[in-house]
C-alpha positions as a Markdown table, in Angstrom:
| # | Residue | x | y | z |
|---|---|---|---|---|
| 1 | Unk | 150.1 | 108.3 | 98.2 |
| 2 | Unk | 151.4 | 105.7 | 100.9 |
| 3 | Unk | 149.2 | 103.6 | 102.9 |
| 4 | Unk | 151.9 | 104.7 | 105.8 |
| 5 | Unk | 152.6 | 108.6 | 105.1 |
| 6 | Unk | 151.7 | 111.3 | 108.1 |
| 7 | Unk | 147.9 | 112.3 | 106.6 |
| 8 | Unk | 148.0 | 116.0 | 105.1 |
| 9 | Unk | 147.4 | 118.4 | 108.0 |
| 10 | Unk | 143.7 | 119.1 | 106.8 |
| 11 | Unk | 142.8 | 116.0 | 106.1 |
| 12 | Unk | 141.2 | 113.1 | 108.4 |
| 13 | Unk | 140.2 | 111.2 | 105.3 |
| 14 | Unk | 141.1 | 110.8 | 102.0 |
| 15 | Unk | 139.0 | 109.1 | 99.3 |
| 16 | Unk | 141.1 | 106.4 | 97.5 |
| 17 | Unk | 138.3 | 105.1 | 95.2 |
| 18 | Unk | 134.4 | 106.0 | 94.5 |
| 19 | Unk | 132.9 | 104.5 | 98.0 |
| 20 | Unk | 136.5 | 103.6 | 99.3 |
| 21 | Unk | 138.0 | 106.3 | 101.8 |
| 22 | Unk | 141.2 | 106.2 | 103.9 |
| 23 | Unk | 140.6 | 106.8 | 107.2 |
| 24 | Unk | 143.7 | 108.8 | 108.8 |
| 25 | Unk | 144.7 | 107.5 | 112.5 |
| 26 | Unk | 141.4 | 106.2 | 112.4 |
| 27 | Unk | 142.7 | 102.5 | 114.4 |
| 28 | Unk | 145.7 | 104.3 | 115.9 |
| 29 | Unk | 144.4 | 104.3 | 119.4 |
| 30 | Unk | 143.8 | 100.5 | 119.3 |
| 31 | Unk | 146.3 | 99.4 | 117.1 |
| 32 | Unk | 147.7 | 97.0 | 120.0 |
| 33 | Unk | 144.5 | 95.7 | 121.3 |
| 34 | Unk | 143.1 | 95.1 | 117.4 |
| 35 | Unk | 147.0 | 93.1 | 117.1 |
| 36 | Unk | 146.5 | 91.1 | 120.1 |
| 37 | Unk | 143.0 | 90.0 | 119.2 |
| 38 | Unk | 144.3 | 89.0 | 115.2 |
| 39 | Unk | 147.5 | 86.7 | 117.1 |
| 40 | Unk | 144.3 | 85.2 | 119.1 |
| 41 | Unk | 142.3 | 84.4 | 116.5 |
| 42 | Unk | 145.8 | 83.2 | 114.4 |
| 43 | Unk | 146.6 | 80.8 | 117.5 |
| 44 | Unk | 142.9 | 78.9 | 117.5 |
| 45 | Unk | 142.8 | 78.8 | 113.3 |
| 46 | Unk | 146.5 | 79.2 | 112.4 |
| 47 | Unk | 147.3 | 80.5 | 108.4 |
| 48 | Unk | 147.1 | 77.9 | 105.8 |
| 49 | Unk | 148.5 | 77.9 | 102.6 |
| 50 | Unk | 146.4 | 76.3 | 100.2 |
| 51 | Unk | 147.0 | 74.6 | 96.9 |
| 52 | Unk | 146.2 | 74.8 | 93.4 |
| 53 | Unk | 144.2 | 71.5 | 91.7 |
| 54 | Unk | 147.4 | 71.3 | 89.8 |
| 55 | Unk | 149.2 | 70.7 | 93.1 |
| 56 | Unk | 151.2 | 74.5 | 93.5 |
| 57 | Unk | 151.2 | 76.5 | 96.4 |
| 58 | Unk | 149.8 | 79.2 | 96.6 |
| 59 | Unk | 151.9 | 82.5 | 97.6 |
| 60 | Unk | 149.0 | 83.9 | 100.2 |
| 61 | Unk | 147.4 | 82.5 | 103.4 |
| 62 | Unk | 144.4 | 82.5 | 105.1 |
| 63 | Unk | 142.3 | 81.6 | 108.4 |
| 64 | Unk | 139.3 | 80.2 | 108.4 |
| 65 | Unk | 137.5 | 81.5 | 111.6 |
| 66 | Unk | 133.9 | 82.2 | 112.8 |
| 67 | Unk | 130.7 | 80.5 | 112.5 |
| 68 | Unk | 130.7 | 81.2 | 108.5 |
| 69 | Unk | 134.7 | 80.6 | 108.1 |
């Protein structure tokens, strides 16, 4: 199964995990208002990438937002 693929035509959801379901098309209709409001949030707490106590850097990055960050 990929995260991308056209959902099967009976399908609106398909459980990937016990509890965990995939939710077909579910943020379709907002996809560009849900992008714009992540590059808003990105712009006032850009990604970091942080570094190991041995002085690496790590491969992902994060933002640290909100009133819990």
């Amino acid at each position: 199964m990929d995260l991308f693929d056209d959902p099967p035509p009976d399908a609106a959801q398909t459980q990937i995990a016990p509890g965990a379901m995939l939710l077909h098309g579910f943020a379709r209709g907002g996809d560009a208002a849900l992008l714009q409001a992540v590059e808003s949030v990105l712009h006032q707490a850009p990604l970091r990438h942080w570094q190991t106590p041995g002085g690496y850097t790590m491969s992902v990055a994060m933002s640290n937002c909100g009133p819990l960050g």
